[in-house]
PDBQT receptor file of N, H, CA, C and O in Angstrom, charges set to zero:
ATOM      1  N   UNK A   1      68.525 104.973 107.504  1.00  0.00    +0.000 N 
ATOM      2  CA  UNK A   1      68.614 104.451 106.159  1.00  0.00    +0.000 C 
ATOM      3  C   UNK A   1      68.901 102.955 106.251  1.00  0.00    +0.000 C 
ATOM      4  O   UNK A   1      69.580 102.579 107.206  1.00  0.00    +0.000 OA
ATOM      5  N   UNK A   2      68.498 102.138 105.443  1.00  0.00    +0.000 N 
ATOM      6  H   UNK A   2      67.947 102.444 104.667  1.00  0.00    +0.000 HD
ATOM      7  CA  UNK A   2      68.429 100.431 105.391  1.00  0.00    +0.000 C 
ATOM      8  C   UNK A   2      69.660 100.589 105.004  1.00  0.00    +0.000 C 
ATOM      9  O   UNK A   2      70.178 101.547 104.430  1.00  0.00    +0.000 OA
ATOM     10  N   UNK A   3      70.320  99.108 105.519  1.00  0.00    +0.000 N 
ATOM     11  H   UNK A   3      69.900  98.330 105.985  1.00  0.00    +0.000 HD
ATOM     12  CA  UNK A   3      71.515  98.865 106.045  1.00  0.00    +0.000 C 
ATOM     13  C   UNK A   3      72.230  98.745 104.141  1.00  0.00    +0.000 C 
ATOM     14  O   UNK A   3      73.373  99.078 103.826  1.00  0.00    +0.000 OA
ATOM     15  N   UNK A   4      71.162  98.193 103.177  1.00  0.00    +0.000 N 
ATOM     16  H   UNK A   4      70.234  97.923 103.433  1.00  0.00    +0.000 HD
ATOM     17  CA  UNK A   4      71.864  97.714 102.238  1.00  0.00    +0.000 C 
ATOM     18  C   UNK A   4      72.035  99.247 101.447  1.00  0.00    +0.000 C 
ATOM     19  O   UNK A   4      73.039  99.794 100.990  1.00  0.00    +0.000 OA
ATOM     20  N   UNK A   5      70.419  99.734 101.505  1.00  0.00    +0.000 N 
ATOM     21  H   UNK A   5      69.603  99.290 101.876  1.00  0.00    +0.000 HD
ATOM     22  CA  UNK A   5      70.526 100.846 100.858  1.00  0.00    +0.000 C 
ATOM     23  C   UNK A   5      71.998 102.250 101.425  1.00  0.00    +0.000 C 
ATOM     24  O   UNK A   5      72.169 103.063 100.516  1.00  0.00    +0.000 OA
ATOM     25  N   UNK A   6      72.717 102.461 102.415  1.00  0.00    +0.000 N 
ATOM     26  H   UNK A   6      72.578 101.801 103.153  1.00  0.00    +0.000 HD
ATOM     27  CA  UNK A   6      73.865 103.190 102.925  1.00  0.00    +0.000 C 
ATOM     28  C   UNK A   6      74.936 102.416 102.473  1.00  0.00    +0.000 C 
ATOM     29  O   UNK A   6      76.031 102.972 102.388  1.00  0.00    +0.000 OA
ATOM     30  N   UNK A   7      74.824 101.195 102.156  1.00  0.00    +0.000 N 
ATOM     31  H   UNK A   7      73.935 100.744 102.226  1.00  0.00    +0.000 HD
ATOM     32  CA  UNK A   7      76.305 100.468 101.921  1.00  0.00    +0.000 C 
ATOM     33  C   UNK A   7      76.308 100.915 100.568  1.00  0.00    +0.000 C 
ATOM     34  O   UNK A   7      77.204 101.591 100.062  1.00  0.00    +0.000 OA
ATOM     35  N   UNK A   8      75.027 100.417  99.863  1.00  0.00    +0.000 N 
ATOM     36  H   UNK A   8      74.299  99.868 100.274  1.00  0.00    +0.000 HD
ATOM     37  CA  UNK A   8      75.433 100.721  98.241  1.00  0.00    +0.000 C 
ATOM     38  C   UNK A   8      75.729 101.965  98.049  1.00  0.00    +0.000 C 
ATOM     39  O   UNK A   8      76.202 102.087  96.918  1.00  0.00    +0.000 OA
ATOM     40  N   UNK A   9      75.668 103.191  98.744  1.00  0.00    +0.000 N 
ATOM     41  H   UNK A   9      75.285 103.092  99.662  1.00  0.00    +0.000 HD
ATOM     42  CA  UNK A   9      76.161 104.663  98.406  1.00  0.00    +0.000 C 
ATOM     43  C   UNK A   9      77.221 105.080  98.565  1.00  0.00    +0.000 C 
ATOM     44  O   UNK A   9      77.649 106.180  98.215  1.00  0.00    +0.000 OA
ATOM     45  N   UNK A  10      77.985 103.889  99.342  1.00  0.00    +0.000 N 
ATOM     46  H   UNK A  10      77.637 102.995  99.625  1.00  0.00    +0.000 HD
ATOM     47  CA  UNK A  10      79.214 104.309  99.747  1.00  0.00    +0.000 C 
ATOM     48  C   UNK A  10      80.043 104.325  98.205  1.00  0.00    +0.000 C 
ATOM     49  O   UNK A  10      80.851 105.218  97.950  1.00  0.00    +0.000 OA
ATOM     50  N   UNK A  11      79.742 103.277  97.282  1.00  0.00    +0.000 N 
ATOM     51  H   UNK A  11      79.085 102.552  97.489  1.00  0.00    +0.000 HD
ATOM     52  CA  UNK A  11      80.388 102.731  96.450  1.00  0.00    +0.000 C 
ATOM     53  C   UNK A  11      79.989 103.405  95.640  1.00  0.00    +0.000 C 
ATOM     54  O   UNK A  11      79.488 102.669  94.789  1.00  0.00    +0.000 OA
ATOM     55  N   UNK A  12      79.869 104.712  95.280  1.00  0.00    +0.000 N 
ATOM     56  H   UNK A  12      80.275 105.309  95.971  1.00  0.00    +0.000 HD
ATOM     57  CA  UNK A  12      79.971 105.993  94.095  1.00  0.00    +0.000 C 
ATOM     58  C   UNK A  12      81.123 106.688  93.854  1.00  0.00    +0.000 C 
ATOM     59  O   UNK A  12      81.800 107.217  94.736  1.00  0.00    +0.000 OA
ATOM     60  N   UNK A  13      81.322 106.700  92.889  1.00  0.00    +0.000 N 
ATOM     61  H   UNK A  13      80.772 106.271  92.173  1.00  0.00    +0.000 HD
ATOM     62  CA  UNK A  13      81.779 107.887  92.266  1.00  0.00    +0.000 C 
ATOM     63  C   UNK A  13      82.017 109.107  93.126  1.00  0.00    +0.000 C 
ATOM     64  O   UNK A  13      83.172 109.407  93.426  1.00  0.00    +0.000 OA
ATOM     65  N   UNK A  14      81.059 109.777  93.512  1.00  0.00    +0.000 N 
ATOM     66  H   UNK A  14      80.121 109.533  93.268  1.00  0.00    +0.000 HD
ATOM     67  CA  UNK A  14      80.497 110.683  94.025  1.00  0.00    +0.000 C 
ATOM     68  C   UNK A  14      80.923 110.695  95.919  1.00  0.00    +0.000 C 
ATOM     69  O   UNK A  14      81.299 111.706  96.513  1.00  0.00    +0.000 OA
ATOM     70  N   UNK A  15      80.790 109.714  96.376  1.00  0.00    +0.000 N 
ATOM     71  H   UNK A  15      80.485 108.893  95.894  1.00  0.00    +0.000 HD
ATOM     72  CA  UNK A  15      81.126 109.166  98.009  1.00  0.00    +0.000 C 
ATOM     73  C   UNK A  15      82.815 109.072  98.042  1.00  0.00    +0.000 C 
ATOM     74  O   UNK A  15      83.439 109.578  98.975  1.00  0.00    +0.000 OA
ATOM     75  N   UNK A  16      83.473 108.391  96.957  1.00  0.00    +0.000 N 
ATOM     76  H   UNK A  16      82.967 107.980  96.199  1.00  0.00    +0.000 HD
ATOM     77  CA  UNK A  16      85.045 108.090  96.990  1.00  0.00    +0.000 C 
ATOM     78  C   UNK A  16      85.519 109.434  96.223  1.00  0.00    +0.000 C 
ATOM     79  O   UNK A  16      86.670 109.853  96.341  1.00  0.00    +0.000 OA
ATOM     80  N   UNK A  17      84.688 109.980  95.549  1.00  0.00    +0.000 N 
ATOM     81  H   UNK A  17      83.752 109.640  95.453  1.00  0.00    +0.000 HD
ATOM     82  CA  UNK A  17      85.334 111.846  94.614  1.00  0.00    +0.000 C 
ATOM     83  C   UNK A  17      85.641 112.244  96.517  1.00  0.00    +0.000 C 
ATOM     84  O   UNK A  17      86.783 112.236  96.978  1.00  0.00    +0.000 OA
ATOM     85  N   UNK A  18      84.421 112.551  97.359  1.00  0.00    +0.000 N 
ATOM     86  H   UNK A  18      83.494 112.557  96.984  1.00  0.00    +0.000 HD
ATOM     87  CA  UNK A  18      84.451 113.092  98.888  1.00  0.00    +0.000 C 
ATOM     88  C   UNK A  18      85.537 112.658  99.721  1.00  0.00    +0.000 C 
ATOM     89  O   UNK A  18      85.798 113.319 100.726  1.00  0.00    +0.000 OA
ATOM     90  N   UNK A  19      86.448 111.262  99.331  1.00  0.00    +0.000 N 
ATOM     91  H   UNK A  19      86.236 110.725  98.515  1.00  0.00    +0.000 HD
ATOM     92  CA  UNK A  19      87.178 110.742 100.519  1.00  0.00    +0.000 C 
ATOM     93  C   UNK A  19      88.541 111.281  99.813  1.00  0.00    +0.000 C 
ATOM     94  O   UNK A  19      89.473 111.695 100.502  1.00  0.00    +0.000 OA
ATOM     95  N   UNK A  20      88.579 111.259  98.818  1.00  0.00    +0.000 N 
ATOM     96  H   UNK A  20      87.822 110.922  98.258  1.00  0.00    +0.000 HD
ATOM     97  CA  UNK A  20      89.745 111.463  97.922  1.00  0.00    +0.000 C 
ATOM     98  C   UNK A  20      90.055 112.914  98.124  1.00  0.00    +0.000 C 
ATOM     99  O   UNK A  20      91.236 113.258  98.075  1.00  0.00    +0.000 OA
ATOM    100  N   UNK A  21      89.018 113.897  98.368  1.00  0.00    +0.000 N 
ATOM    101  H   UNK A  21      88.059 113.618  98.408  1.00  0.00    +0.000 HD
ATOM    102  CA  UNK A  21      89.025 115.366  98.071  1.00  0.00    +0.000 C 
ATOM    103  C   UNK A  21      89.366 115.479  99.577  1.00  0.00    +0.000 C 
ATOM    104  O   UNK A  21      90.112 116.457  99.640  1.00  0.00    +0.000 OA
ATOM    105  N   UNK A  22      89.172 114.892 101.025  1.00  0.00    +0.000 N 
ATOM    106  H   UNK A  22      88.566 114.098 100.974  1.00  0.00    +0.000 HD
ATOM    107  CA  UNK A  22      89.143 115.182 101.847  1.00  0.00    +0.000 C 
ATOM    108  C   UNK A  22      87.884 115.842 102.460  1.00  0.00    +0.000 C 
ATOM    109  O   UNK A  22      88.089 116.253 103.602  1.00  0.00    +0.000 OA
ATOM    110  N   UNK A  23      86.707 116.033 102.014  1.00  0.00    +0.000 N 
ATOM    111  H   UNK A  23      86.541 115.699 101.086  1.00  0.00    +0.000 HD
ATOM    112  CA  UNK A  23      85.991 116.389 102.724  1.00  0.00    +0.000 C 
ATOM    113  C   UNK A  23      84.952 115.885 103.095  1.00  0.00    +0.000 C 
ATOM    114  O   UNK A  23      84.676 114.813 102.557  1.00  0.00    +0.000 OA
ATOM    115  N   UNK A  24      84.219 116.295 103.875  1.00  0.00    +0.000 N 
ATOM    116  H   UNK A  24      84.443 117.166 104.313  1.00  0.00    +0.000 HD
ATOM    117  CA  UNK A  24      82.655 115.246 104.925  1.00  0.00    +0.000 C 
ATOM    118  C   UNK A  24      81.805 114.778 103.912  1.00  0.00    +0.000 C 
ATOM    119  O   UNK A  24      81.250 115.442 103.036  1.00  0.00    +0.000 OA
ATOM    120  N   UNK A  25      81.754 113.516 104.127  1.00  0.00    +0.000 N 
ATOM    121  H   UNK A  25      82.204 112.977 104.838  1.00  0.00    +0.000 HD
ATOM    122  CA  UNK A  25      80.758 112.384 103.592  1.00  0.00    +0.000 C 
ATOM    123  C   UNK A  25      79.889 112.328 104.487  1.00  0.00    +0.000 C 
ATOM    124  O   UNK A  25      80.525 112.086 105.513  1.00  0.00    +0.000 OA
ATOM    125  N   UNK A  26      78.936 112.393 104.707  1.00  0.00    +0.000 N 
ATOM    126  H   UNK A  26      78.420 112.589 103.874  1.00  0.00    +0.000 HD
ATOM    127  CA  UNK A  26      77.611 111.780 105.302  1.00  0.00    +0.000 C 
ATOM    128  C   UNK A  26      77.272 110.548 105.497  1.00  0.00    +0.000 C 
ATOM    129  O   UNK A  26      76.786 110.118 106.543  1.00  0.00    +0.000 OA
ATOM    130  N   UNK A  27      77.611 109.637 104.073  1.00  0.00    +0.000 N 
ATOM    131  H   UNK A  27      78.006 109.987 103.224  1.00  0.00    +0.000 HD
ATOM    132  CA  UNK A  27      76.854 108.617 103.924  1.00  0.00    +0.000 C 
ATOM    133  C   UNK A  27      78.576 107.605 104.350  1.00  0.00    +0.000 C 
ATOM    134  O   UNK A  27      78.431 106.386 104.441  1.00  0.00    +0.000 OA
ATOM    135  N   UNK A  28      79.598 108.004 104.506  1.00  0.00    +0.000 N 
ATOM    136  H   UNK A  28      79.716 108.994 104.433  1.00  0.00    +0.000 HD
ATOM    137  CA  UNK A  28      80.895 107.159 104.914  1.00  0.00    +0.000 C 
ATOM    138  C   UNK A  28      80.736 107.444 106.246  1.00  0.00    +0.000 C 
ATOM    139  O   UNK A  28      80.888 106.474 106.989  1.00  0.00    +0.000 OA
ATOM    140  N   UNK A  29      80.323 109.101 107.064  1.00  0.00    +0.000 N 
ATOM    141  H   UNK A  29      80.200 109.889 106.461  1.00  0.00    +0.000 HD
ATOM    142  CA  UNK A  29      80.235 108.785 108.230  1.00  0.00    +0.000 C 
ATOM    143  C   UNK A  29      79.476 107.803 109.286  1.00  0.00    +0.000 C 
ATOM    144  O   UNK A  29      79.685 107.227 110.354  1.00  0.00    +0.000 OA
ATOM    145  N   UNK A  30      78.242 108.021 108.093  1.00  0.00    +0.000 N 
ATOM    146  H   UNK A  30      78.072 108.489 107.225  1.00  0.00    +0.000 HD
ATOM    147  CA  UNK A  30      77.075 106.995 108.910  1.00  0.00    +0.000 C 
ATOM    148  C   UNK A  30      77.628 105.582 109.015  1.00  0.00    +0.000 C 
ATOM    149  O   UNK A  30      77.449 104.807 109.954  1.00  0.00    +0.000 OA
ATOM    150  N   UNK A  31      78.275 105.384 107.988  1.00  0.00    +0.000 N 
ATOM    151  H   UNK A  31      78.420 106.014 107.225  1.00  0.00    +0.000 HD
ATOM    152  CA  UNK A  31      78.430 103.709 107.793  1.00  0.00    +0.000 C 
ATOM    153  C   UNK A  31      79.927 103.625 108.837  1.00  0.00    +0.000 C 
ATOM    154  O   UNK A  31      79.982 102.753 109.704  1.00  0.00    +0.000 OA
ATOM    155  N   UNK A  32      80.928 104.479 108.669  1.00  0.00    +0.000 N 
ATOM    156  H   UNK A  32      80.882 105.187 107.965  1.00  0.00    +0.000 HD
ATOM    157  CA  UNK A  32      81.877 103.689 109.805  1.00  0.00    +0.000 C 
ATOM    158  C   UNK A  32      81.079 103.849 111.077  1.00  0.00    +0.000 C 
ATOM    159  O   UNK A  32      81.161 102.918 111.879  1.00  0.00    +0.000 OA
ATOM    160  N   UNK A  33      80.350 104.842 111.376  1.00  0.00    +0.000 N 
ATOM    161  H   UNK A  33      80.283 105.598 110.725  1.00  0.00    +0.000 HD
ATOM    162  CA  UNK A  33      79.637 105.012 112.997  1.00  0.00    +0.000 C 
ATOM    163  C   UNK A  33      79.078 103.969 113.063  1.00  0.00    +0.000 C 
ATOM    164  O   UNK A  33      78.722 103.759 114.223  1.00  0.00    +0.000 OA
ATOM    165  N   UNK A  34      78.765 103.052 112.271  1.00  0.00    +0.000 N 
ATOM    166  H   UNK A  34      79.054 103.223 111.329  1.00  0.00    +0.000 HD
ATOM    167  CA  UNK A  34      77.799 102.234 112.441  1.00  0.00    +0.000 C 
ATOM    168  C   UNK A  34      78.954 100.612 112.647  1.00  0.00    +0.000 C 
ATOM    169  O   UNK A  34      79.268 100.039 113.690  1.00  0.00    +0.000 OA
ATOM    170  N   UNK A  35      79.289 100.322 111.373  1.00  0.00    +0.000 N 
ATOM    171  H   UNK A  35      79.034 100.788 110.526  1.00  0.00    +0.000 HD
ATOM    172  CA  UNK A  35      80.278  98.887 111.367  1.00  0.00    +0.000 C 
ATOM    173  C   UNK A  35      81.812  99.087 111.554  1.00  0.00    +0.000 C 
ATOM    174  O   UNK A  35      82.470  98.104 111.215  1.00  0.00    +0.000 OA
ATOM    175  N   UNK A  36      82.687 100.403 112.132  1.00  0.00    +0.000 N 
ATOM    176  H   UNK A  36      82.152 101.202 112.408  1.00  0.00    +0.000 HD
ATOM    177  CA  UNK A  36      83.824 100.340 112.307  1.00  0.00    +0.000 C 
ATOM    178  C   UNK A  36      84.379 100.467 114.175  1.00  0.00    +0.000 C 
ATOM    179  O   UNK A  36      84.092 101.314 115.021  1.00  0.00    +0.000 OA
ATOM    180  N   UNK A  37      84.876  99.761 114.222  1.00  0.00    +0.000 N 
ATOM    181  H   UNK A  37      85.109  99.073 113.534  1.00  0.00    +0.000 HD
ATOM    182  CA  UNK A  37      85.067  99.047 115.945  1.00  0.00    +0.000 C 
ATOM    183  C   UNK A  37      85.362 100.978 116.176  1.00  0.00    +0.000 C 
ATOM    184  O   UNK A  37      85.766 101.735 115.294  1.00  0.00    +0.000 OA
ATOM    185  N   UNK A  38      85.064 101.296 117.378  1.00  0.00    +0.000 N 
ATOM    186  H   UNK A  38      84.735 100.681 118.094  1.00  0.00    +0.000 HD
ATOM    187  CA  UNK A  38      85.202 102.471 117.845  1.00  0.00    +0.000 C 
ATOM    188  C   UNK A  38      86.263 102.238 118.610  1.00  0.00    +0.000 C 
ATOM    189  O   UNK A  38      87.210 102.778 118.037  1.00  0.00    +0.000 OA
ATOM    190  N   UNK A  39      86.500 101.907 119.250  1.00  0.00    +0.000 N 
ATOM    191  H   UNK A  39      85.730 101.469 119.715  1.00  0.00    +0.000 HD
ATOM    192  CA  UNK A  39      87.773 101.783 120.258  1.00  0.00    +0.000 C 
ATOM    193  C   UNK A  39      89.619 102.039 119.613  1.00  0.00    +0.000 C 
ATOM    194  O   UNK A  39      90.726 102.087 120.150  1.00  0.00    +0.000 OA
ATOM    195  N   UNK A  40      89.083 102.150 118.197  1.00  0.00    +0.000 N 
ATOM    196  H   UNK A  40      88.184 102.111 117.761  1.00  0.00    +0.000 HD
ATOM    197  CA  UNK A  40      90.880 102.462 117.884  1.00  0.00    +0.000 C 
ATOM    198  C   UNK A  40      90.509 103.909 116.823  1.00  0.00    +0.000 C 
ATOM    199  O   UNK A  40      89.486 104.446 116.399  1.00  0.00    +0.000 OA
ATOM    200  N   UNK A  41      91.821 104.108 116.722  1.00  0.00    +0.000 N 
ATOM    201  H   UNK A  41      92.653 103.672 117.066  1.00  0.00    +0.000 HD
ATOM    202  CA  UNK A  41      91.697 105.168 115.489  1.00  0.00    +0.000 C 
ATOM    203  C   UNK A  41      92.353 104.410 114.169  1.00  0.00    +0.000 C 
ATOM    204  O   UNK A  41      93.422 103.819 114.016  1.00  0.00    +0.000 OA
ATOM    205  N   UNK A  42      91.237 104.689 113.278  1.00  0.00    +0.000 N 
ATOM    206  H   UNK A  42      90.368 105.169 113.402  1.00  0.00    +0.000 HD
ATOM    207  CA  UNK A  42      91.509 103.994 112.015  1.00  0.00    +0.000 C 
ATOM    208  C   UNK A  42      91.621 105.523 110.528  1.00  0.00    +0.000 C 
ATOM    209  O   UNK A  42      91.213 106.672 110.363  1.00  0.00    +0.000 OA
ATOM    210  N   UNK A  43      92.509 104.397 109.747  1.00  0.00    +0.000 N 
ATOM    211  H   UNK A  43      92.840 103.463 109.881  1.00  0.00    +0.000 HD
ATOM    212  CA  UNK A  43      92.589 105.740 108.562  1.00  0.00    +0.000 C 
ATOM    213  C   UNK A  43      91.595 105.238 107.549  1.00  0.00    +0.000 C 
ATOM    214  O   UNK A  43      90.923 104.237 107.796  1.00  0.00    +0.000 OA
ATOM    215  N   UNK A  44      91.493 105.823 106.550  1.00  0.00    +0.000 N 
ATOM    216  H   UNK A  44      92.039 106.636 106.349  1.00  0.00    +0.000 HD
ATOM    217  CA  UNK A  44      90.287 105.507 105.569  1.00  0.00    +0.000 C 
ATOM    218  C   UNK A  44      90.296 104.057 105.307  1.00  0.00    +0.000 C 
ATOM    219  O   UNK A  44      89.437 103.184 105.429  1.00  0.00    +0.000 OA
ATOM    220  N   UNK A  45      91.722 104.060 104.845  1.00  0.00    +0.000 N 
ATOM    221  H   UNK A  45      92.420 104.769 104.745  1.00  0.00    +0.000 HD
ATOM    222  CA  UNK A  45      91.732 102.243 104.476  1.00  0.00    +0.000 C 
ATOM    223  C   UNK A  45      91.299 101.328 105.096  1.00  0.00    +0.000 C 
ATOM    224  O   UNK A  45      90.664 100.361 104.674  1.00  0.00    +0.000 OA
ATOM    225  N   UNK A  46      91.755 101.682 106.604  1.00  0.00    +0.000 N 
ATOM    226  H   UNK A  46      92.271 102.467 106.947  1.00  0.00    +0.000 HD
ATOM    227  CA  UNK A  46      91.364 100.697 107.573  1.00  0.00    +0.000 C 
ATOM    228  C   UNK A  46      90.091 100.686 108.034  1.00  0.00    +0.000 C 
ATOM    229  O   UNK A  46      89.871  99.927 108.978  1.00  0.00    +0.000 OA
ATOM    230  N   UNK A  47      89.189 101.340 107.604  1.00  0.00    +0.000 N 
ATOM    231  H   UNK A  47      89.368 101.957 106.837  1.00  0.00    +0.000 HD
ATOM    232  CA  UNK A  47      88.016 101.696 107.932  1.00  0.00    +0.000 C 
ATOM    233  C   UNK A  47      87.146 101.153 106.288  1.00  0.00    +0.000 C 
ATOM    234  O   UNK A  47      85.974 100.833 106.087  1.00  0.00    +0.000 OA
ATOM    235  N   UNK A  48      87.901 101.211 105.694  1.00  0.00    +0.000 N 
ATOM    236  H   UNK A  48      88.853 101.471 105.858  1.00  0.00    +0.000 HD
ATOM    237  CA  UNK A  48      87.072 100.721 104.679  1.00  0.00    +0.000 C 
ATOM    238  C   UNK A  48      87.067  99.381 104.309  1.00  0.00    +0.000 C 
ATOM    239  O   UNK A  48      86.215  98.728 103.707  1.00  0.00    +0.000 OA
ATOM    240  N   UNK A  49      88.664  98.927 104.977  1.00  0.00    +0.000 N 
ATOM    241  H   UNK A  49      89.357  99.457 105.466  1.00  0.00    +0.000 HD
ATOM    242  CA  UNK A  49      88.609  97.425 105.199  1.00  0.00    +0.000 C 
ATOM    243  C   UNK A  49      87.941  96.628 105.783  1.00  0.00    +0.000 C 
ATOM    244  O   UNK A  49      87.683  95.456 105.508  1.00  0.00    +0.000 OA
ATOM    245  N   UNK A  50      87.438  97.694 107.189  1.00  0.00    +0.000 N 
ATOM    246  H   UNK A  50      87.648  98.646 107.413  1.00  0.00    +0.000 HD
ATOM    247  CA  UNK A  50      86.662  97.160 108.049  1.00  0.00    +0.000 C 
ATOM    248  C   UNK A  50      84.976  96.789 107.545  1.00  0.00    +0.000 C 
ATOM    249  O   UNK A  50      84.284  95.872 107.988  1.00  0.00    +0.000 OA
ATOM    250  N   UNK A  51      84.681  97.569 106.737  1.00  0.00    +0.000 N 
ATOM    251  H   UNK A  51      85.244  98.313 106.377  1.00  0.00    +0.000 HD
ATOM    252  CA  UNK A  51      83.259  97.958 106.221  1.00  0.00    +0.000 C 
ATOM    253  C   UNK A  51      83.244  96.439 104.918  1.00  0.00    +0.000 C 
ATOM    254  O   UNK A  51      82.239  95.746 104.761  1.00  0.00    +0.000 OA
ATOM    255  N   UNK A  52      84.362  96.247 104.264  1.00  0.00    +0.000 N 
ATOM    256  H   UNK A  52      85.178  96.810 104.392  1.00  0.00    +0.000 HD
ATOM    257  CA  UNK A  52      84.674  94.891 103.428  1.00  0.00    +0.000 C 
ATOM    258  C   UNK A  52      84.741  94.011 104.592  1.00  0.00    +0.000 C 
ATOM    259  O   UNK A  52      83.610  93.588 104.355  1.00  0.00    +0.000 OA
ATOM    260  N   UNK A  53      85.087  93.336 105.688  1.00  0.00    +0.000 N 
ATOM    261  H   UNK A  53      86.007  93.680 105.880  1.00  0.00    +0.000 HD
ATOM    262  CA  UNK A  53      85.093  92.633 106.610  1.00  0.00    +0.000 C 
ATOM    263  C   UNK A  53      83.755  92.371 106.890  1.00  0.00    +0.000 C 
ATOM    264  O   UNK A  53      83.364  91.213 106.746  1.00  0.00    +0.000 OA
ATOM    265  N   UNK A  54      82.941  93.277 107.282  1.00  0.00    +0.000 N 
ATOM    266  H   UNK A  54      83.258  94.218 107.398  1.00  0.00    +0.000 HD
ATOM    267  CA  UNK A  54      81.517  93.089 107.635  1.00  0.00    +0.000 C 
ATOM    268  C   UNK A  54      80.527  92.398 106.472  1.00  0.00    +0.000 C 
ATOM    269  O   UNK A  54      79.762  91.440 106.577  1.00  0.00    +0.000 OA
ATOM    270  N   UNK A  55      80.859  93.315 105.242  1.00  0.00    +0.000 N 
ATOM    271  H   UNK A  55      81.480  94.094 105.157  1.00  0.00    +0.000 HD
ATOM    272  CA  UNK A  55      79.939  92.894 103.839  1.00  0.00    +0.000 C 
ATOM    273  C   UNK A  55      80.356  91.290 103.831  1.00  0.00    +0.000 C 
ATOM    274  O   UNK A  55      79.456  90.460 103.707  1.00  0.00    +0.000 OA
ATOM    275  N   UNK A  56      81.907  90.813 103.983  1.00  0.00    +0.000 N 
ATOM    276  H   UNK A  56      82.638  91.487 104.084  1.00  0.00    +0.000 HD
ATOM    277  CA  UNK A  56      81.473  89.409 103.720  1.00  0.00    +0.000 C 
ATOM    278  C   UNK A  56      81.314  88.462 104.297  1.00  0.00    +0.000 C 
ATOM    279  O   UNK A  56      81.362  87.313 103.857  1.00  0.00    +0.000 OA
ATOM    280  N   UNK A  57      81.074  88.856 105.513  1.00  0.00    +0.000 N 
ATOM    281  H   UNK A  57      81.035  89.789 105.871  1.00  0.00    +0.000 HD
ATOM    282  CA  UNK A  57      80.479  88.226 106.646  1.00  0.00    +0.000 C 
ATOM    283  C   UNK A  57      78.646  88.690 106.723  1.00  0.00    +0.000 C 
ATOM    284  O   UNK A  57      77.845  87.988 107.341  1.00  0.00    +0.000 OA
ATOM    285  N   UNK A  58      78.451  89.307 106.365  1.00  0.00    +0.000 N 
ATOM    286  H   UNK A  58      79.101  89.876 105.864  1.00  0.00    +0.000 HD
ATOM    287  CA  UNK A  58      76.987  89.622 106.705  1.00  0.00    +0.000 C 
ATOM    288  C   UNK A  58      76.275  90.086 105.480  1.00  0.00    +0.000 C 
ATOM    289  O   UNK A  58      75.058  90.136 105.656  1.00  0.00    +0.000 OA
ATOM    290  N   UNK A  59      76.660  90.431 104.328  1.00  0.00    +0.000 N 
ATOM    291  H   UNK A  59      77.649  90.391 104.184  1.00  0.00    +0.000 HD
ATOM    292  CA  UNK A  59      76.396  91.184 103.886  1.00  0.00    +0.000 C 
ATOM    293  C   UNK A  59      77.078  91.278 102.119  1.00  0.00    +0.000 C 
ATOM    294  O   UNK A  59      78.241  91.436 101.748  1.00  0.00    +0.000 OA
ATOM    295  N   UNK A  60      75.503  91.066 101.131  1.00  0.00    +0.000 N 
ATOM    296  H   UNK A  60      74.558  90.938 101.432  1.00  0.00    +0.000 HD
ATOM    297  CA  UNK A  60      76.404  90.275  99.684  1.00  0.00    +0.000 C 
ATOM    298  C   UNK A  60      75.957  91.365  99.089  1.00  0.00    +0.000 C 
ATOM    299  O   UNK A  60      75.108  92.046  99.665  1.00  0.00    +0.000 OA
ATOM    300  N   UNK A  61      76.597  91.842  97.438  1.00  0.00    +0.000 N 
ATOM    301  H   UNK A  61      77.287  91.289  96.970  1.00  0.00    +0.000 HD
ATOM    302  CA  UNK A  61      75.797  92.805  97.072  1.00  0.00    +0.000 C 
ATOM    303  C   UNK A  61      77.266  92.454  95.635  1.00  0.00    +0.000 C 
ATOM    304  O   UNK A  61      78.092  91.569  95.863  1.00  0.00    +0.000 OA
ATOM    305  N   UNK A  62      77.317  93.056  94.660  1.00  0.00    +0.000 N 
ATOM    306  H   UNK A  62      76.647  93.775  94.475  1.00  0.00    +0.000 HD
ATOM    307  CA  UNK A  62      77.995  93.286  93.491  1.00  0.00    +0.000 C 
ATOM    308  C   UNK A  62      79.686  93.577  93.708  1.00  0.00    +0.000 C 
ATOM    309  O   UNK A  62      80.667  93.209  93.061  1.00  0.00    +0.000 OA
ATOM    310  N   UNK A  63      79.544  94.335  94.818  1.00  0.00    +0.000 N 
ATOM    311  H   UNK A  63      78.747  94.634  95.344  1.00  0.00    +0.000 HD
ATOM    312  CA  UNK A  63      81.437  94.516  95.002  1.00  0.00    +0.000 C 
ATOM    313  C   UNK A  63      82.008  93.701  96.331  1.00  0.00    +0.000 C 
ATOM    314  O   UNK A  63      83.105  93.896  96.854  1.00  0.00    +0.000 OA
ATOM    315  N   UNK A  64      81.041  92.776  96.740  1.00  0.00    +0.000 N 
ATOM    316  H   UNK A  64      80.149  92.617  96.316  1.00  0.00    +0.000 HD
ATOM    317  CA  UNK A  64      81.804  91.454  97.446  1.00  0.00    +0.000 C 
ATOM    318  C   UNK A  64      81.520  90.521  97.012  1.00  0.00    +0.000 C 
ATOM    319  O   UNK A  64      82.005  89.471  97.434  1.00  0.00    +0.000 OA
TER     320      UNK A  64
């Protein structure tokens, strides 16, 4: 999936109802596998901080 088109899905309703409820996202797994440093263990926040780190360095769209 294009890099912009997986970022913008993260930012639903529907993707944060999944993180909130605790259960498997697809479209959050793809994206930390993809822009969250693997080498540590991170919690949602920090993983979603990480995913805001990248967008405004690389990456513009409506919620950066």
């Amino acid at each position: 999936m294009a890099n912009n088109l997986i970022i913008n899905r993260l930012f639903t309703l529907a993707a944060f109802q999944k993180l909130i409820d605790g259960t498997d996202s697809r479209v959050y797994s793809e994206i930390v596998n993809s822009y969250v440093d693997k080498s540590a263990v991170h919690t949602n926040g920090e993983a979603i901080a990480e995913i805001y780190k990248f967008m405004k360095k690389e990456y513009r769209n409506q919620y950066i």
